[in-house]
Every structure is written in structure tokens, then in C-alpha cells.
C-alpha positions in Angstrom: 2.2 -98.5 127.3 -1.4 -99.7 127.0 -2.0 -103.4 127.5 -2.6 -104.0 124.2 0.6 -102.9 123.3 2.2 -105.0 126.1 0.4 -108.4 124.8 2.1 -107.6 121.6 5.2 -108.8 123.8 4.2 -112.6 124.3 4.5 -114.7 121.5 3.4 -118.8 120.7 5.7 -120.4 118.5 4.9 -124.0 118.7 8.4 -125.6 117.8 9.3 -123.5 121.5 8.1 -125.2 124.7 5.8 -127.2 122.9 3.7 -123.8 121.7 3.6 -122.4 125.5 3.3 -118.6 125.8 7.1 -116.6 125.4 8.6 -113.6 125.6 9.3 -112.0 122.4 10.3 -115.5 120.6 12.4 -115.6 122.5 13.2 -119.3 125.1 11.8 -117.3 128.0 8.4 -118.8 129.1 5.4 -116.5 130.5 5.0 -118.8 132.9 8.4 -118.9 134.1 9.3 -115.4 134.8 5.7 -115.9 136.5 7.1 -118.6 138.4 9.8 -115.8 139.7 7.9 -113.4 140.5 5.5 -115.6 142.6 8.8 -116.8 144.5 9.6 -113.3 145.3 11.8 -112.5 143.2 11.5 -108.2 142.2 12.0 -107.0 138.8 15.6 -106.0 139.6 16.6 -109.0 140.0 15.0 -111.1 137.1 16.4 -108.3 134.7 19.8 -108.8 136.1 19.6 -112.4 135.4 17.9 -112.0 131.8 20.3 -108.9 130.1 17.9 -108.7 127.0 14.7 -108.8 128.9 13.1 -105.8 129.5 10.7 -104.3 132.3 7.5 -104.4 129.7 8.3 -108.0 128.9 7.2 -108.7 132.8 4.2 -106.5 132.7 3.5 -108.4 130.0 3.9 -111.5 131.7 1.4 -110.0 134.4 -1.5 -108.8 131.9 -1.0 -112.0 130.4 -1.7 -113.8 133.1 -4.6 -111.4 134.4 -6.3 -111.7 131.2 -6.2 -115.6 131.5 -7.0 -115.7 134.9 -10.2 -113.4 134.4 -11.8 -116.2 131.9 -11.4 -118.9 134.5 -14.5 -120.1 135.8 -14.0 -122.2 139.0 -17.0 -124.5 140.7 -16.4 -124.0 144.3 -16.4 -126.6 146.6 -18.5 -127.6 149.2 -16.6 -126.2 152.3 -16.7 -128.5 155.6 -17.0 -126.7 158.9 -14.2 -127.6 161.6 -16.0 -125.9 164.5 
């Protein structure tokens, strides 16, 4: 499934988490199951614990997020040097 295809997954309904990315309308936010994923959690095991999810819901989590990410412009810092 192209990505395109896969965005079509994520939803904003702003009566739901305060208008916050979802999964198919439904009370699932993006950034949650991103949240899971980052704790290490597999796609086995947040399927098991979300029946009506599905594995292109995540990928679409992760596009999602890519796609945010890759508009982020971030000033870097001046780094110290602890030699």
C-alpha cells in the first residue's frame, strides 16, 4: 500500500483528543501507538491489545510521523566541549 493510501488511515476530528491525529476515527491517537512503539513494544503485541486495529493503521502511524518529522527545522545548539 503506497503511503498515500496509508495517510488515508489517520484522521482529525476535533471533538476527539482535542483535534489530535487518530486512527481511522477511531479513540486511538497517532501519537500513542507511537508512544508504544518507541517503548518497544512489536506490532504483535499492540494488535493483540487493540482487536480492531490493523497492521496498516501502525505504518500509518510511522509515515505519519516521518512526514512530520521531515518538515521540522531544528536550530542547533552551540555544543560545549568537555575535553
Amino acid at each position: 500500500m503506497d503511503e498515500n493510501m496509508l495517510l488515508q488511515r489517520i484522521t482529525v476530528n476535533p471533538k476527539i483528543f482535542n483535534g489530535k491525529p487518530i486512527i481511522r476515527g477511531r479513540r486511538l491517537a497517532v501519537e500513542h501507538v507511537l508512544g508504544m512503539l518507541a517503548a518497544g513494544d512489536n506490532m504483535e503485541i499492540i494488535l493483540e491489545g487493540y482487536p480492531w486495529l490493523e497492521q496498516e493503521d501502525i505504518q500509518a502511524c510511522l509515515v505519519y510521523a516521518r512526514r512530520m518529522v521531515g518538515h521540522e527545522r531544528i536550530e542547533t545548539l552551540p555544543m560545549e566541549s568537555y575535553a
